[in-house]
RODO-2510 file (C-alpha; in nm, 4 decimals, decimal comma):
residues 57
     n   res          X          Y          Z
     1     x     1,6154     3,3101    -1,9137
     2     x     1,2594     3,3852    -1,9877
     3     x     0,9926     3,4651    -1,7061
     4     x     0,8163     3,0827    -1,6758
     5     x     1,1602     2,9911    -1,6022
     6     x     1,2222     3,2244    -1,3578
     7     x     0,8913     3,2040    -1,1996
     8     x     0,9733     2,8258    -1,2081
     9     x     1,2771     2,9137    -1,0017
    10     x     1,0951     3,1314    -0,7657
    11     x     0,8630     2,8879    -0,6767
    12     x     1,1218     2,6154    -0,6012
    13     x     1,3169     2,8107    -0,4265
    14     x     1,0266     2,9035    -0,2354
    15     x     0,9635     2,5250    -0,1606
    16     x     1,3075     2,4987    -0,0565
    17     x     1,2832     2,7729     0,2182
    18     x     0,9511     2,6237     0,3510
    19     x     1,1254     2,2476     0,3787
    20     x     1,4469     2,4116     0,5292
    21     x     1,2518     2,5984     0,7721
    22     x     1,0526     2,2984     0,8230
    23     x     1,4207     2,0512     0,8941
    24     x     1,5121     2,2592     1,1121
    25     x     1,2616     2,2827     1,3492
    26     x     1,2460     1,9546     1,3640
    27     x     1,5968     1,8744     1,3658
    28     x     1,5303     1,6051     1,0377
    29     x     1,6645     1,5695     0,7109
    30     x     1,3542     1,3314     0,6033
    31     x     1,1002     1,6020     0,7254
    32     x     1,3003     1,8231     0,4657
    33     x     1,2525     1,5728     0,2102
    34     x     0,8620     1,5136     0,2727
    35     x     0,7943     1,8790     0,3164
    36     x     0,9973     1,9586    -0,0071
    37     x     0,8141     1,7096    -0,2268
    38     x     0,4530     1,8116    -0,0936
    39     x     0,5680     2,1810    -0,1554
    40     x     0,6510     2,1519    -0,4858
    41     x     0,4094     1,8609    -0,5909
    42     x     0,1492     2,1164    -0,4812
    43     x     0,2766     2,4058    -0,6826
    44     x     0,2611     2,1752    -0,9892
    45     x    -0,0848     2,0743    -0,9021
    46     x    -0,1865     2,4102    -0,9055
    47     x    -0,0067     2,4898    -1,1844
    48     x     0,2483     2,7599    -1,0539
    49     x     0,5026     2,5098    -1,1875
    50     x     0,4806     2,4761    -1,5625
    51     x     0,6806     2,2451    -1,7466
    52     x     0,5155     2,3409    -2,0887
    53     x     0,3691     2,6347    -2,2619
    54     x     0,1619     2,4782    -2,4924
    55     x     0,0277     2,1931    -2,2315
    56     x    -0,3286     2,2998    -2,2008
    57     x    -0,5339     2,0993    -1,9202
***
């Protein structure tokens, strides 16, 4: 696995600990959902998330 991949994961998983945290708070499974898309929608925004190398923005 090479390291965008894993920092890829890292981020994700990241998300995923925020929007669990988040669910369970609140005691919702579409809080989860909304808090997970924003999460990572935001990392890709910023570009922590990379999908490609080469894409150059």
């Amino acid at each position: 696995m090479r390291a965008r991949q894993k920092l890829n994961r890292a981020y994700v998983n990241g998300a995923l600990l925020c929007a669990a945290g988040a669910g369970l708070v609140t005691h919702s499974g579409l809080i989860f959902l909304i808090v997970l898309a924003a999460c990572v929608a935001l990392n890709v925004k910023d570009r922590s998330i990379r999908s490609d190398r080469n894409q150059k923005f």
